[in-house]
C-alpha positions in Angstrom: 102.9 89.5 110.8 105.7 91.1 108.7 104.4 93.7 106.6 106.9 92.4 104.0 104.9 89.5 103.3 101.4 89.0 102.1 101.1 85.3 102.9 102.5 83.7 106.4 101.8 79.9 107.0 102.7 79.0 110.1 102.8 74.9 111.8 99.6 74.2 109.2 98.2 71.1 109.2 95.3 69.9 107.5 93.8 66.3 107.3 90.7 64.9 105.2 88.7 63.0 108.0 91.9 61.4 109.5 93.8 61.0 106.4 97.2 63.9 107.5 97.5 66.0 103.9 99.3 68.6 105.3 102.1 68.4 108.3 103.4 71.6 110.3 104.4 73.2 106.8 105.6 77.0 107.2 105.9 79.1 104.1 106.4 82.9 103.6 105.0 84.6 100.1 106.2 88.6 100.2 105.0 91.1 98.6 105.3 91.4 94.8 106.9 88.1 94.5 106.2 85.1 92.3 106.9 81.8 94.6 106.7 78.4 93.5 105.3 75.5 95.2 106.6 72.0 93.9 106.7 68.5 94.2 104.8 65.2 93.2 101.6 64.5 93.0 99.1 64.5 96.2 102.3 65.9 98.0 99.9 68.6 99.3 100.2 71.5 97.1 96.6 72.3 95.5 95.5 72.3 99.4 97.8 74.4 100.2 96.5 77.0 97.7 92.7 76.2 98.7 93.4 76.8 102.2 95.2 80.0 101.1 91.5 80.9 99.5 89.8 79.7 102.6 88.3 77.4 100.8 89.4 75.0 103.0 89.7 75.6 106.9 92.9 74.5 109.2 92.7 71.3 111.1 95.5 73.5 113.3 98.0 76.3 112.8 97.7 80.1 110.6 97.3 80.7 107.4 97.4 84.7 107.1 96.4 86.7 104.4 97.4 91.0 104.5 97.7 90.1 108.0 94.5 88.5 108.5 93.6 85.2 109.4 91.5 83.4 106.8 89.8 80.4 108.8 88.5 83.4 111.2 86.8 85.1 108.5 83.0 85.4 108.3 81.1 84.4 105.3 81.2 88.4 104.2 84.6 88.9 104.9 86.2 86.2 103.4 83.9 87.1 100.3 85.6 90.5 100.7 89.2 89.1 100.8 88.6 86.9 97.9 87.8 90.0 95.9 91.1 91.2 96.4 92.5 87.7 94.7 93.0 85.7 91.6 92.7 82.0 90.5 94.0 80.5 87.2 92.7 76.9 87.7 94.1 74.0 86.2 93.6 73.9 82.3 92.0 77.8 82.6 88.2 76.4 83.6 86.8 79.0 81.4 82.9 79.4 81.0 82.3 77.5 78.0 78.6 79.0 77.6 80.1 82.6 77.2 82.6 84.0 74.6 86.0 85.3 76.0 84.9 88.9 76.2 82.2 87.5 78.7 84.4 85.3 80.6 86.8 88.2 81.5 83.7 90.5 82.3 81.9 88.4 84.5 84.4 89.1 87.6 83.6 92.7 86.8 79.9 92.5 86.9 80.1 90.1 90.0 81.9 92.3 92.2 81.5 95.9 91.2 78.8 98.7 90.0 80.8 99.8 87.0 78.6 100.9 84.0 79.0 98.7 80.5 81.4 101.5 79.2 83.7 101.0 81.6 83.6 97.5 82.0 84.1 97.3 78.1 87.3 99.0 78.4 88.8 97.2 81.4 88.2 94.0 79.7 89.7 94.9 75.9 92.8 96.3 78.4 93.2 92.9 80.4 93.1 90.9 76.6 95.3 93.3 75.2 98.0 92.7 78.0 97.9 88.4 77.4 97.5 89.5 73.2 94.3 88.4 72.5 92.2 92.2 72.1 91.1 90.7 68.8 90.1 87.3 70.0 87.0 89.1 72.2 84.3 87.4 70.3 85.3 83.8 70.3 84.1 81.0 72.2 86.3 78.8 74.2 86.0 76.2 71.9 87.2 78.2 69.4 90.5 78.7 71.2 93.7 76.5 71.6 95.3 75.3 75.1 97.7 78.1 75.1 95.2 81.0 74.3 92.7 79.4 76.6 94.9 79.5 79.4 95.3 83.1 78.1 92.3 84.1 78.6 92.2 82.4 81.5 94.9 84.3 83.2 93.1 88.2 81.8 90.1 86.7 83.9 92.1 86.3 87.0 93.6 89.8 87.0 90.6 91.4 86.2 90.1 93.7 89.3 93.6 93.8 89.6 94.5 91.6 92.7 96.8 91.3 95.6 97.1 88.1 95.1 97.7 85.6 92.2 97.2 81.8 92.5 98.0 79.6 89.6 97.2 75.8 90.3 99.0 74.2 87.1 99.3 76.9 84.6 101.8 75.4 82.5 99.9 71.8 81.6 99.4 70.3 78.5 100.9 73.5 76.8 103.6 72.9 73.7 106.6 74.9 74.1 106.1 77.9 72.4 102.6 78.7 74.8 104.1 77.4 77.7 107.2 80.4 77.2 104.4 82.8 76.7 102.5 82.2 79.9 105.7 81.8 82.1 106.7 85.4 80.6 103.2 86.9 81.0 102.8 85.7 84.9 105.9 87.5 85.5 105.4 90.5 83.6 102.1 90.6 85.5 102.8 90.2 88.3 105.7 92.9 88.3 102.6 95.2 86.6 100.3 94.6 89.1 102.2 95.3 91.9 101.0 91.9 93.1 102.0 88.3 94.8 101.8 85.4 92.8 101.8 81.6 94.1 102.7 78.9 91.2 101.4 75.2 92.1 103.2 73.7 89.2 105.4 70.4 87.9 107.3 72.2 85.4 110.4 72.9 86.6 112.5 74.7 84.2 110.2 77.3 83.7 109.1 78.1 86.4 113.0 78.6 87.9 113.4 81.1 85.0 110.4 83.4 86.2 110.1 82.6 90.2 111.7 84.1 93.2 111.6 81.7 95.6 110.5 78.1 96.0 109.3 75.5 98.1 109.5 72.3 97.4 107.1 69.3 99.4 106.9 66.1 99.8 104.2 63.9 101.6 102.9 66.8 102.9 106.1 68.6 104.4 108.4 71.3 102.9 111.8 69.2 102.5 113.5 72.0 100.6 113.6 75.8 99.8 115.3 78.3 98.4 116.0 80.3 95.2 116.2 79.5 91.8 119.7 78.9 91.6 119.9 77.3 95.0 117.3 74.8 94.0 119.5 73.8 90.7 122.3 73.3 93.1 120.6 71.4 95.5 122.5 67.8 96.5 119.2 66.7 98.3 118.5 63.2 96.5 115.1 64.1 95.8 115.4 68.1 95.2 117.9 66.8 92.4 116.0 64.0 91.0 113.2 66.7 90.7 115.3 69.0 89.1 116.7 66.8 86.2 114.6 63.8 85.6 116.6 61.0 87.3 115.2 58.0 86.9 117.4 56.6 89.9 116.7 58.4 92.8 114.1 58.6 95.8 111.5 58.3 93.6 111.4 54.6 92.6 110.5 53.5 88.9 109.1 50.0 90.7 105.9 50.3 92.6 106.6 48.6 96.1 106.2 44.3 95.2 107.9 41.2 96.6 110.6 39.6 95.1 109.9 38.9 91.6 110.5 35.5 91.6 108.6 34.9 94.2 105.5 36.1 91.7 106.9 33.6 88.7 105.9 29.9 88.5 109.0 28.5 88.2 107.4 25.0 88.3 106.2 25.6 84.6 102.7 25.4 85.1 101.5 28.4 82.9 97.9 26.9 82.3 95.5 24.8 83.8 
């Protein structure tokens, strides 16, 4: 493996009993770079990412991680390696039992022997990086989308990974949040020295804070590239992607026969 890249997916395949999800993709994430992954819906990129975790296990080819392969882990060593890596789940999944102080301690006290003092400081230092020192004693409940996701994201730096995995960050955030979070992943990430991988729908964002993308579709990358490649793409469903065609690829009318066919043109509307 290239010491240039943290990630390398090679010929993966994956299938849920015999249902194919994933096809032969291959994707590359280097080192200190954010890279998006994109496309529809059930195209393939949450499993990606939980294969990436080992969460999930190969049905055949690699999916390396620092130059290890994940599915050959043990139980200890893929605890290990998960150490070493963050998740910012869809709507932030924060603890809604423990206040945000908590939530962002909890990785701490789960994976290392640091005493309370030091742990106190670590967290107030991971709010104080997304802006919300002074929201420590809240609840989630207490919080809006956009500061939950917040918090969310000082949780999944806590202990400062290698890796970065953000399944959805930007959903069901208004604007001004959704600018905030898109800034703070890359800032981040550039901090930290680390990788990140964005699973997201939200194109223009992302291709103002991303280095590189993939874009799949039923379960195969069709397209990648940069930023700027991607906006110039003339692939019909890269560019319906991009700008919200409604003609393209990507029909408006679920597959039915004829219409007429489904009228009764004989006027009998009742019995």
């Amino acid at each position: 493996m290239s010491s240039e890249n943290l990630v390398e997916i090679r010929n993966l395949t994956f299938s849920y009993d015999k249902r194919p999800i994933l096809k032969g993709i291959n994707m590359s994430m280097p080192r200190g770079k954010v890279v998006a992954v994109m496309g529809l819906s059930g195209c393939g990129k949450t499993t990606t990412l939980r294969l990436i975790g080992g969460a999930l296990r190969p049905t055949s080819g690699s999916v390396k991680v620092d130059g290890r392969e994940v599915a050959e882990l043990d139980q200890d060593e893929l605890y290990q390696m998960r150490r070493r890596m963050g998740m910012l789940f869809q709507f932030g999944a924060l603890f809604t039992d423990l206040s945000v102080f908590e939530n962002v301690a909890f990785q701490m006290r789960e994976h290392t022997d640091l005493p309370e003092s030091v742990i106190r400081d670590l967290v107030l230092m991971k709010l104080h990086a997304v802006g919300l020192r002074g929201a420590r004693d809240l609840m989630p409940s207490e919080l809006s989308g956009g500061m939950a996701r917040r918090v969310a994201l000082a949780r999944a730096i806590a202990l400062d990974p290698m890796l970065i995995m953000y399944d959805e960050p930007f959903a069901g955030l208004d604007p001004i949040s959704l600018s905030v979070v898109g800034n703070l992943i890359r800032r981040l990430n550039d901090a930290l020295g680390a990788t990140s991988i964005v699973v997201t729908h939200d194109i223009q964002e992302s291709l103002k804070i991303v280095d590189y993308v993939y874009f799949m579709s039923d379960g195969v990358v069709i397209a990648e590239g940069t930023p700027d490649e991607i906006r110039a793409s003339d692939l019909p469903f890269v560019h319906q992607f991009v700008w919200g065609d409604i003609d393209g690829p990507v029909s408006f009318h679920y597959p039915a026969p004829p219409y007429g066919g489904d009228l009764d043109l004989r006027g009998n509307h009742g019995a």
